[in-house]
N, CA, C and O atoms as CSV, one atom per row, in Angstrom:
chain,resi,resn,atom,element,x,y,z
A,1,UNK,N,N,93.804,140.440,70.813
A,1,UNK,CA,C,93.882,141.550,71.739
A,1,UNK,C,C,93.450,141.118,73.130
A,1,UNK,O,O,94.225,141.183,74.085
A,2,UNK,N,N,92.092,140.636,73.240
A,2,UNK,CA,C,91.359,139.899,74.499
A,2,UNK,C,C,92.692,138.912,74.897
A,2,UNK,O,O,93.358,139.310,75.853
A,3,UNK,N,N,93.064,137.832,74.325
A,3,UNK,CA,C,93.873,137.088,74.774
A,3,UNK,C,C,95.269,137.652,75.789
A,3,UNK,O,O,95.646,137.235,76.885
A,4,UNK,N,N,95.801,138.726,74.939
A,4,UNK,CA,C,96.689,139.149,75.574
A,4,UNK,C,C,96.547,140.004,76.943
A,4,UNK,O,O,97.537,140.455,77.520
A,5,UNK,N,N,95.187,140.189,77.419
A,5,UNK,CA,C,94.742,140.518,78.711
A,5,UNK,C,C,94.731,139.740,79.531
A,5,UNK,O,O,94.906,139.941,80.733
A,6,UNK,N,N,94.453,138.402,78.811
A,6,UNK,CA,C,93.786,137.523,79.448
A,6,UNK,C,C,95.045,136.432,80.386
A,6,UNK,O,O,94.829,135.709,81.359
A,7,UNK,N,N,96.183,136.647,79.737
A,7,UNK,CA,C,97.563,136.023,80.074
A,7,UNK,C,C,97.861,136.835,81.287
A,7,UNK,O,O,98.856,136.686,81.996
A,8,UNK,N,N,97.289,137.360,81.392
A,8,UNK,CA,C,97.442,138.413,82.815
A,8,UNK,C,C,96.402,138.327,83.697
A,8,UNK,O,O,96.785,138.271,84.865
A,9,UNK,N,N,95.056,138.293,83.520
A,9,UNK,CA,C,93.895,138.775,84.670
A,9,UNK,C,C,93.918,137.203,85.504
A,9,UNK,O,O,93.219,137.207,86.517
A,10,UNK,N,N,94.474,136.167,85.269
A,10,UNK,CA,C,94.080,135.347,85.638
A,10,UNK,C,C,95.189,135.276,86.790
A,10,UNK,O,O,95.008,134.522,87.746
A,11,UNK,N,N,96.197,135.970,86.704
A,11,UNK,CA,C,97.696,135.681,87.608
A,11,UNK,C,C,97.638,137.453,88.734
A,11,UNK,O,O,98.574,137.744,89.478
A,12,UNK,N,N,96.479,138.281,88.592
A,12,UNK,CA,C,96.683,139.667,89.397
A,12,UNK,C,C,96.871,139.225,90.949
A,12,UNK,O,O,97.519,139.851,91.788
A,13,UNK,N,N,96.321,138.284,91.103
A,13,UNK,CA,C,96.246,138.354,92.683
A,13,UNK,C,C,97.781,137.575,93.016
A,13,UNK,O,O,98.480,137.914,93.971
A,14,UNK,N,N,98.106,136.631,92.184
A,14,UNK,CA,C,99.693,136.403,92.748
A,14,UNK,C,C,100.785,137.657,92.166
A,14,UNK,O,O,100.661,138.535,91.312
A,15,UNK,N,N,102.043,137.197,93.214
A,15,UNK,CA,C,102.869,138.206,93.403
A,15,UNK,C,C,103.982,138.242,92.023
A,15,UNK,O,O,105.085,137.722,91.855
A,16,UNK,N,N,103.256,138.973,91.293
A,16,UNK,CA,C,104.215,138.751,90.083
A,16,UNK,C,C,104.637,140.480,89.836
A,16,UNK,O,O,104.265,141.447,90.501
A,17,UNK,N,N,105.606,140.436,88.546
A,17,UNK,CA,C,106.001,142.118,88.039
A,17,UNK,C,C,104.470,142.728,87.281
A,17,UNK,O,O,104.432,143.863,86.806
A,18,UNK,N,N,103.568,142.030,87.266
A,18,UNK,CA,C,102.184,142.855,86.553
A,18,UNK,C,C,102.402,142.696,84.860
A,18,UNK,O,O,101.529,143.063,84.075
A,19,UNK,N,N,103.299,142.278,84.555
A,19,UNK,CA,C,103.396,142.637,83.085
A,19,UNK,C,C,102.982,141.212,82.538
A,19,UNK,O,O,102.943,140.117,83.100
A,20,UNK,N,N,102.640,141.667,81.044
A,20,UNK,CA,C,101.582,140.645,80.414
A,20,UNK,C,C,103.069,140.253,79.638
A,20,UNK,O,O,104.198,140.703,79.833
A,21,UNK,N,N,102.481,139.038,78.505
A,21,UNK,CA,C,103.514,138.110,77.561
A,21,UNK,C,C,103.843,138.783,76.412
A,21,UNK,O,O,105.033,138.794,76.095
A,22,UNK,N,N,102.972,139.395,75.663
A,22,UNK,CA,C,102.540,140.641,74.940
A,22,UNK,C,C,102.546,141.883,75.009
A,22,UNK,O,O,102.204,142.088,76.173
A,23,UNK,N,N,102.716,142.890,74.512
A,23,UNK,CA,C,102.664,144.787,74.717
A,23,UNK,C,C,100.897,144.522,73.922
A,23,UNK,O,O,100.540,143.682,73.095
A,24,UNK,N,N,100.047,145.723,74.666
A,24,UNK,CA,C,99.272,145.940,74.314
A,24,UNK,C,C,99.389,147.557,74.028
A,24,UNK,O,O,99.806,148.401,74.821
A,25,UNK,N,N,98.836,147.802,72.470
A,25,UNK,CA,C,99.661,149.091,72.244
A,25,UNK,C,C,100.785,149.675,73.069
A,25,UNK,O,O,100.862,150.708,73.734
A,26,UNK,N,N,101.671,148.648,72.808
A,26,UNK,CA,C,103.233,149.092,73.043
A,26,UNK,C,C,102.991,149.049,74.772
A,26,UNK,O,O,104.047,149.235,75.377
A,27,UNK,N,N,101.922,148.860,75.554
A,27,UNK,CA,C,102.273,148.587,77.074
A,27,UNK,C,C,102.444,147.048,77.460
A,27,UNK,O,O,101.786,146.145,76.944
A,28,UNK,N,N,103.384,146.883,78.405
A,28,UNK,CA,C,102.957,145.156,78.434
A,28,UNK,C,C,102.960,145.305,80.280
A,28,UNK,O,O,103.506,144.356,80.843
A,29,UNK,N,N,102.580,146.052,80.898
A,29,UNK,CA,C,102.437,146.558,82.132
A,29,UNK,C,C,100.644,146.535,82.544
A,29,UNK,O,O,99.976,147.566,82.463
A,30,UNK,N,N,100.065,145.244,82.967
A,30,UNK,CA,C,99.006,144.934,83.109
A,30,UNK,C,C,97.967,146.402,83.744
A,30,UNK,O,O,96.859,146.768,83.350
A,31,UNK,N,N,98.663,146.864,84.609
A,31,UNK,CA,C,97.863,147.787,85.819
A,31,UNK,C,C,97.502,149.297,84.464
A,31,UNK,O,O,96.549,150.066,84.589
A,32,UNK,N,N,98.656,149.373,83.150
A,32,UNK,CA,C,99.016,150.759,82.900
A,32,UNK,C,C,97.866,150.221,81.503
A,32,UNK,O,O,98.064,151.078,80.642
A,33,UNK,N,N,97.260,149.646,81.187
A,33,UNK,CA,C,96.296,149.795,79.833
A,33,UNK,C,C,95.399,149.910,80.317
A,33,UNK,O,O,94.906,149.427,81.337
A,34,UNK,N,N,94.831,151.174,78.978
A,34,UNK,CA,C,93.390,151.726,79.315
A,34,UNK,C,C,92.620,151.545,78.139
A,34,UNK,O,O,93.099,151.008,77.140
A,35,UNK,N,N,91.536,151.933,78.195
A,35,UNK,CA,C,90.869,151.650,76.398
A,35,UNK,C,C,91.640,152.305,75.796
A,35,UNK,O,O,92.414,151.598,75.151
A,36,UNK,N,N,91.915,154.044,75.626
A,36,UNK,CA,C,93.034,154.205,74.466
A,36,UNK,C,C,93.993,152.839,74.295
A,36,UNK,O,O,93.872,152.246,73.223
A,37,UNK,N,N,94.730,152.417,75.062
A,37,UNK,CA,C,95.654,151.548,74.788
A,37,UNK,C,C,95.021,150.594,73.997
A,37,UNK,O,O,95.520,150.405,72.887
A,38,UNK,N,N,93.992,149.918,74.324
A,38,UNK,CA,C,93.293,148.976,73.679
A,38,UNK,C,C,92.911,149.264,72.006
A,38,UNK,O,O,93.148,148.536,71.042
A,39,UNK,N,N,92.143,150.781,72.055
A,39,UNK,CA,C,92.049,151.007,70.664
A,39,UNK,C,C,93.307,151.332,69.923
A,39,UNK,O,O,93.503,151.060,68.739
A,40,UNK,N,N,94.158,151.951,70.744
A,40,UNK,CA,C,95.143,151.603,69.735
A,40,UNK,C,C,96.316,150.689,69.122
A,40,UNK,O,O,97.082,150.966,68.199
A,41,UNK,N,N,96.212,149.165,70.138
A,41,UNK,CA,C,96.172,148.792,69.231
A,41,UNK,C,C,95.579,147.796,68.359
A,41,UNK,O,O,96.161,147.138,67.497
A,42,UNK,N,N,94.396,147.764,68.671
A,42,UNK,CA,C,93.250,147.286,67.764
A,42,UNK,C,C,93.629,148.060,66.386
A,42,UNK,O,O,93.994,147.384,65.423
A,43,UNK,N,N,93.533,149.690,66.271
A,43,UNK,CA,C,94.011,149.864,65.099
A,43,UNK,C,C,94.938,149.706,64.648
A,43,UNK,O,O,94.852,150.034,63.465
A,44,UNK,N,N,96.146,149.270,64.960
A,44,UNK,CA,C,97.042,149.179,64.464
A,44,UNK,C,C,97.701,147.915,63.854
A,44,UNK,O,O,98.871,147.688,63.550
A,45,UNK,N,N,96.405,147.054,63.761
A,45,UNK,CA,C,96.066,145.882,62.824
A,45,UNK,C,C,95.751,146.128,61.808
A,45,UNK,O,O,95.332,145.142,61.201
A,46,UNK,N,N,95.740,146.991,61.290
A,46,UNK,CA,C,95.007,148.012,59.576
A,46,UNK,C,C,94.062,146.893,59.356
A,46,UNK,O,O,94.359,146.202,58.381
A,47,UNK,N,N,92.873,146.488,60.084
A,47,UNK,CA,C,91.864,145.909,59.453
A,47,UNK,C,C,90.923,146.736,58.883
A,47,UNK,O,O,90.970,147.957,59.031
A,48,UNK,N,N,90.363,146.367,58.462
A,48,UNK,CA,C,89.166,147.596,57.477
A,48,UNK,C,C,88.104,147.845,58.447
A,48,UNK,O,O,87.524,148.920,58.297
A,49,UNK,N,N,87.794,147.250,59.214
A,49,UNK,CA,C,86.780,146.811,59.791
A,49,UNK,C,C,86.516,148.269,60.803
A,49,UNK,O,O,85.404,148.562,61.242
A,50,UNK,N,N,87.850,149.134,61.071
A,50,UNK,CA,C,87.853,150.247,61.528
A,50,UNK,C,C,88.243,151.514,60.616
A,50,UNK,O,O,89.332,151.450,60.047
A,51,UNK,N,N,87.563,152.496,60.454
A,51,UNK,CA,C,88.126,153.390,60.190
A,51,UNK,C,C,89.007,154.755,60.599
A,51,UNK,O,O,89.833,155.431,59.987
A,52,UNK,N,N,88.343,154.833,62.116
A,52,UNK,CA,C,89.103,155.721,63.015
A,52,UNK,C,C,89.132,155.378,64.055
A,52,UNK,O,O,88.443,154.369,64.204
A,53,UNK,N,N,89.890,155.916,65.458
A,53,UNK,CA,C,89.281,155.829,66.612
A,53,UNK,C,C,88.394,155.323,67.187
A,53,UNK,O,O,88.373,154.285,67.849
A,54,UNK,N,N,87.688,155.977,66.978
A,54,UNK,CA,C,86.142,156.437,67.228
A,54,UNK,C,C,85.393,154.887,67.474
A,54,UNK,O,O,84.876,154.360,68.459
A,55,UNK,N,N,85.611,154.463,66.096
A,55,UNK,CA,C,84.879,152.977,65.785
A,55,UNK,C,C,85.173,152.071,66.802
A,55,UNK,O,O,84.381,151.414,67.477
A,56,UNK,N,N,86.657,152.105,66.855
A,56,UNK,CA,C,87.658,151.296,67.524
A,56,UNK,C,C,87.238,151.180,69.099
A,56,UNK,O,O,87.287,150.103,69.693
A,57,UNK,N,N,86.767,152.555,69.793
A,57,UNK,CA,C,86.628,152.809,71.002
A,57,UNK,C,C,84.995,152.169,71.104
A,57,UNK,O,O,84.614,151.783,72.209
A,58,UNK,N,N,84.248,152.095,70.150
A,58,UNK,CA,C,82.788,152.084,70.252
A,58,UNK,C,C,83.028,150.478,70.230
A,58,UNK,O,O,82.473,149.760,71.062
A,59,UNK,N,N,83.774,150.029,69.359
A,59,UNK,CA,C,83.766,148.736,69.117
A,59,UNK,C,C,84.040,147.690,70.300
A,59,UNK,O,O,83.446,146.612,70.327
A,60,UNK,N,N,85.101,148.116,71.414
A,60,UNK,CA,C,85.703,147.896,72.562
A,60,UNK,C,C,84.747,148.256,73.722
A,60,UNK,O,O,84.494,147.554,74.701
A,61,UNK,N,N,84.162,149.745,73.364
A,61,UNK,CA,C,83.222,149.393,75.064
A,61,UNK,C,C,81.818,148.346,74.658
A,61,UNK,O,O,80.984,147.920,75.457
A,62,UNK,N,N,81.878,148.100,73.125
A,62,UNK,CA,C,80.429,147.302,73.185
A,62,UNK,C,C,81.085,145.765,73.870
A,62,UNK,O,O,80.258,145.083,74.475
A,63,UNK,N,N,81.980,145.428,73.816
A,63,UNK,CA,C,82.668,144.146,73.793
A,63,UNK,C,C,82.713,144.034,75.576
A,63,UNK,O,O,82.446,143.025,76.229
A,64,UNK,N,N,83.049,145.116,76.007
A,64,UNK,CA,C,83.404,145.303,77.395
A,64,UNK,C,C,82.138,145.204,78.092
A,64,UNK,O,O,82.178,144.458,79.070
A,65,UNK,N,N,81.010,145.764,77.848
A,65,UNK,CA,C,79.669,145.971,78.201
A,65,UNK,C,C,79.645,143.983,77.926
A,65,UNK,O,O,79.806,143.089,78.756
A,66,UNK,N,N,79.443,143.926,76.809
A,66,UNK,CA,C,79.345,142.170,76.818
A,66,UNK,C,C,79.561,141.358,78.230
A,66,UNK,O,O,78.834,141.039,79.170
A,67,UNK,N,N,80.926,141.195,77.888
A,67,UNK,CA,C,81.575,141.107,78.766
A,67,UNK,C,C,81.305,141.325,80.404
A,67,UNK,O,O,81.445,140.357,81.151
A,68,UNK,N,N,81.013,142.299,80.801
A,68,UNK,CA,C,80.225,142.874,81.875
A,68,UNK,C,C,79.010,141.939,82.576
A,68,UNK,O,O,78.784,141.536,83.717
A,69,UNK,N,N,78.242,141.795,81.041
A,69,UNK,CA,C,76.819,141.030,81.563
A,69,UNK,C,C,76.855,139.679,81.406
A,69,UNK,O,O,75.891,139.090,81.896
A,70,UNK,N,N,77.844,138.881,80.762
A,70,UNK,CA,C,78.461,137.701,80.911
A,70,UNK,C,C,79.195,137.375,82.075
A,70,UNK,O,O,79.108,136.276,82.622
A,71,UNK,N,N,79.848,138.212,82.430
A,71,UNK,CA,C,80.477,138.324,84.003
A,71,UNK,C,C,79.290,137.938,85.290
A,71,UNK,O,O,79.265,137.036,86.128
A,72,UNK,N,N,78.465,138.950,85.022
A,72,UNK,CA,C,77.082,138.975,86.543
A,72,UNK,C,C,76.612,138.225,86.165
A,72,UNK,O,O,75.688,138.116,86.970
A,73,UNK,N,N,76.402,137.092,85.091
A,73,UNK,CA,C,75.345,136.253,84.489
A,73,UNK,C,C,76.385,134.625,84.520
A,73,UNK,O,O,75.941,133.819,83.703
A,74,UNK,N,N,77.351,134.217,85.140
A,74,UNK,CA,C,77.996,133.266,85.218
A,74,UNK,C,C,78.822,133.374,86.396
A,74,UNK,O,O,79.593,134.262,86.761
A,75,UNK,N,N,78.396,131.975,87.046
A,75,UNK,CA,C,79.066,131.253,88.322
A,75,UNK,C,C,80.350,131.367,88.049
A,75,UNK,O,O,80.729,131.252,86.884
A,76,UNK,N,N,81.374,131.649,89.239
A,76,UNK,CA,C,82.660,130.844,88.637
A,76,UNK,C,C,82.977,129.759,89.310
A,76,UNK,O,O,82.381,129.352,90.307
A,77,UNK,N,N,83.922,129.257,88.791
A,77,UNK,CA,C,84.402,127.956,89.407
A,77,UNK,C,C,84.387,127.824,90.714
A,77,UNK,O,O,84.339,128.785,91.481
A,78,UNK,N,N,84.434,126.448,91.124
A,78,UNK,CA,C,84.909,126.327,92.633
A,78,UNK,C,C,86.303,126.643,92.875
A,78,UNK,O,O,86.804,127.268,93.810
A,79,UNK,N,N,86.742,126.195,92.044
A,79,UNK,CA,C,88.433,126.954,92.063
A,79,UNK,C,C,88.894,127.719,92.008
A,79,UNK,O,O,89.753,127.912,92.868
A,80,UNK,N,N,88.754,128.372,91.333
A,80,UNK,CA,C,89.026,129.825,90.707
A,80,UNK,C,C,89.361,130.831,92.293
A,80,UNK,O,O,89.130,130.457,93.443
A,81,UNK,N,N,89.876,131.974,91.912
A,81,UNK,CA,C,90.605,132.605,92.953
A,81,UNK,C,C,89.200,133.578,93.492
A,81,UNK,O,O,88.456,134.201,92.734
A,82,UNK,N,N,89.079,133.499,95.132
A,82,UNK,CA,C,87.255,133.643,95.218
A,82,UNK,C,C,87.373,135.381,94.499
A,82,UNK,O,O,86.442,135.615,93.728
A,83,UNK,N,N,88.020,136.128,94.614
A,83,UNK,CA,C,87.708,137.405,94.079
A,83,UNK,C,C,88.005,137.654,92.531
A,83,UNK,O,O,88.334,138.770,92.131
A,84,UNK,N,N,87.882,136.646,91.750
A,84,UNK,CA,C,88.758,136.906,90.362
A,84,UNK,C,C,87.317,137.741,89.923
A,84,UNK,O,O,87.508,138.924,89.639
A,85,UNK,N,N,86.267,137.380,89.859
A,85,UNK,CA,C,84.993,137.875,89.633
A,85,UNK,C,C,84.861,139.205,89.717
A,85,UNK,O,O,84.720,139.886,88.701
A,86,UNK,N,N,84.892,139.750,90.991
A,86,UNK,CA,C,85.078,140.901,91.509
A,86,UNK,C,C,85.994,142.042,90.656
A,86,UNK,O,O,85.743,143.132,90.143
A,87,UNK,N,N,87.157,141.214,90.786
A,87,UNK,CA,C,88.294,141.837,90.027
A,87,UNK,C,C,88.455,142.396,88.464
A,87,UNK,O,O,88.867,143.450,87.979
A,88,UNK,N,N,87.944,141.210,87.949
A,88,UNK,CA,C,87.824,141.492,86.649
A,88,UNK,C,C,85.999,142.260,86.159
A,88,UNK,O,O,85.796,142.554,84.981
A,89,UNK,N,N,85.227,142.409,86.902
A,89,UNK,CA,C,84.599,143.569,87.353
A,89,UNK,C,C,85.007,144.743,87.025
A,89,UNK,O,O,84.734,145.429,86.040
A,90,UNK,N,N,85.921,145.006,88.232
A,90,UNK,CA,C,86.565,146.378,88.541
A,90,UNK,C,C,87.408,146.671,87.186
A,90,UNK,O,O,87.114,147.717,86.607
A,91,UNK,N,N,88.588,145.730,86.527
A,91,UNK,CA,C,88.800,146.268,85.553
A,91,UNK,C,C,88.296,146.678,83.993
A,91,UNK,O,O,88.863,147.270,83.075
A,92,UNK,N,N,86.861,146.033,84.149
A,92,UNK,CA,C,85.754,146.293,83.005
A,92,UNK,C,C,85.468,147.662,83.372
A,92,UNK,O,O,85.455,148.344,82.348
A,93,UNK,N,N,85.196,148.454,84.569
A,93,UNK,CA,C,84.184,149.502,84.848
A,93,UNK,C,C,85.413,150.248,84.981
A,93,UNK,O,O,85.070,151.388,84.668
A,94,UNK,N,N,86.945,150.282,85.329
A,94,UNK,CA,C,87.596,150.886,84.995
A,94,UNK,C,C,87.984,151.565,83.363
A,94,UNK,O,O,88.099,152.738,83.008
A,95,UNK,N,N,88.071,150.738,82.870
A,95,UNK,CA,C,88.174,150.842,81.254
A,95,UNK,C,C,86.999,151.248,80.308
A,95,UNK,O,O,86.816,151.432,79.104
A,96,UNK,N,N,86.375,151.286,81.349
A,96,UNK,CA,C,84.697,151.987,80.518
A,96,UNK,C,C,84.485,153.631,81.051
A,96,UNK,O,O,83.745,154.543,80.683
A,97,UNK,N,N,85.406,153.512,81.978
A,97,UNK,CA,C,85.506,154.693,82.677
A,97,UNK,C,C,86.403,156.143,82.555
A,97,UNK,O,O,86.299,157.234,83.115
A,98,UNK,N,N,87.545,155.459,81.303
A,98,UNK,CA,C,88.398,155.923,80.957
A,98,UNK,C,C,89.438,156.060,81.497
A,98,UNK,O,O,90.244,156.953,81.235
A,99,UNK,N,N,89.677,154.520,82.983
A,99,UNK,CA,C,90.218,155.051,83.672
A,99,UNK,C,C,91.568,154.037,83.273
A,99,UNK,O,O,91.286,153.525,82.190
A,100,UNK,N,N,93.056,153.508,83.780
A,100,UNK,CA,C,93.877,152.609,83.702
A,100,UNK,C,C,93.014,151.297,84.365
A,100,UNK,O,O,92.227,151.352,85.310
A,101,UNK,N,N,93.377,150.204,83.639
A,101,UNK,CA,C,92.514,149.117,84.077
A,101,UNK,C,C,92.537,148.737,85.598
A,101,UNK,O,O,91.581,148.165,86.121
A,102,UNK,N,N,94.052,149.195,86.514
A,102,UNK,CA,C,94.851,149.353,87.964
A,102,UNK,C,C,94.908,148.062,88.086
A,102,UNK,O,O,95.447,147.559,89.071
């Protein structure tokens, strides 16, 4: 699931169509997934590991929160694009927010 975000956050700042390699619950339009999108389709892996929603959504903002403090807690490269940091920021606190990742 992470991966298939990830084929995308790294290319936002060049001039591309936004869309990822993958549909994430059926979106493959980088700007248009939100956690629903995410939980669904996390569930729609019939792993056991979820039983509803609910889990699915709890399971995703704990990952995102991770994520978050791994973010403020690591340098990035000298290379790296200087705002990717920033960016992928904004689309953590978007998606925790309930909002489209944009």
């Amino acid at each position: 699931m992470m991966s298939k975000l990830n084929d995308q956050v790294p290319l936002r700042h060049h001039n591309t169509d936004g869309k990822m390699a993958l549909a994430i619950g059926g979106e493959y339009v980088h700007a248009n997934v939100s956690l629903m999108t995410v939980a669904s389709e996390l569930i729609s892996w019939n792993c056991d590991a979820f039983s509803d929603e609910s889990e699915a959504v709890a399971f995703i903002r704990n990952c995102l929160e991770n994520y978050d403090r791994a973010l403020h807690n690591t340098a990035a490269d000298d290379r790296a694009y200087p705002a990717l940091k920033a960016e992928i920021s904004s689309f953590i606190s978007n998606l925790l927010s309930g909002k489209k990742i944009g």
